[in-house]
C-alpha positions, 0 to 999 in steps of 0.5 A: 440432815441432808447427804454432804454435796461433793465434787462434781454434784449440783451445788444445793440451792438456798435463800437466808438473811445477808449481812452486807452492813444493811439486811437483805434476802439472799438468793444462791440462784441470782449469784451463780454465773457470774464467776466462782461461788465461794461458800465458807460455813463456819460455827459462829461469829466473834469466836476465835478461830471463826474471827480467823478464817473470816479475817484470813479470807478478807485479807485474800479479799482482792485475789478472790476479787482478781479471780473473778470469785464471790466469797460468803461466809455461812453462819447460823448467827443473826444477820445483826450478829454477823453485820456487828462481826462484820465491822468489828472485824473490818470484813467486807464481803457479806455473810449469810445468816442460815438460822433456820439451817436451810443452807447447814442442812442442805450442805450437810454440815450441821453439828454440835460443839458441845463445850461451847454450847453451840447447837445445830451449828455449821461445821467449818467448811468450804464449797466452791461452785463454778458456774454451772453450779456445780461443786468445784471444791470441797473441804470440812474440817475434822475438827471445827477449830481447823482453817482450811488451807487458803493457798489452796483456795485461791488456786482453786478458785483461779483454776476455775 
């Protein structure tokens, strides 16, 4: 596993599977520049506190939107698991299907959540990263049942 990016470090690059209602490649490269980046990784899709934080972050949806910030939920699901997520749950930004953990990796945010038989998945975790690509915020959880604060997300966003 790869050393966790912190503030102020190259934001690592990547390409998966979006899930945006359609399947397609997603390349981080194409989408930095233009505003701030807003990477959620999460554990899995259709689990309860996972189904929070994306429900949480969709209803800041126009906030995020305002500030000019694209917000991507990372997961190491199929892209046809987060698209039946996504419209079960009424999410409109895409979510990022890692499941060759590219992403997971290079971000460092890999584990395993032994009860629940989830294995080499993404501890929940948010990176911002500005348009240098540059690491702007970071937060992990400590426990992977933890939301991040979303106030604070917003306002770091807006600051950017």
């Amino acid at each position: 596993m790869s050393q966790t990016p912190t503030i102020g470090d190259d934001a690592p690059t990547f390409s998966v599977t979006q899930a945006d209602g359609d399947v397609s490649a997603f390349y981080l490269d194409d989408v930095i520049g233009h505003g701030p980046v807003v990477l959620a990784f999460f554990p899995g899709a259709f689990t309860p506190p996972c189904t929070n934080e994306m429900v949480a972050l969709q209803e800041h949806s126009d906030e995020f939107e305002a500030a000019g910030a694209s917000v991507y939920g990372v997961s190491a699901d199929s892209a046809f698991s987060q698209n039946a997520f996504r419209e079960e749950h009424g999410i409109e930004f895409p979510l990022l299907s890692d499941m060759a953990r590219s992403a997971i990796d290079k971000y460092g945010v890999e584990i395993d959540i032994d009860d629940l038989g989830l294995l080499g998945v993404a501890n929940r975790s948010v990176f911002i990263i500005d348009d240098d690509g540059t690491i702007a915020y970071d937060w992990i959880a400590e426990d992977p049942t933890n939301e991040p604060d979303y106030e604070e997300l917003l306002s770091e966003v807006q600051d950017l």
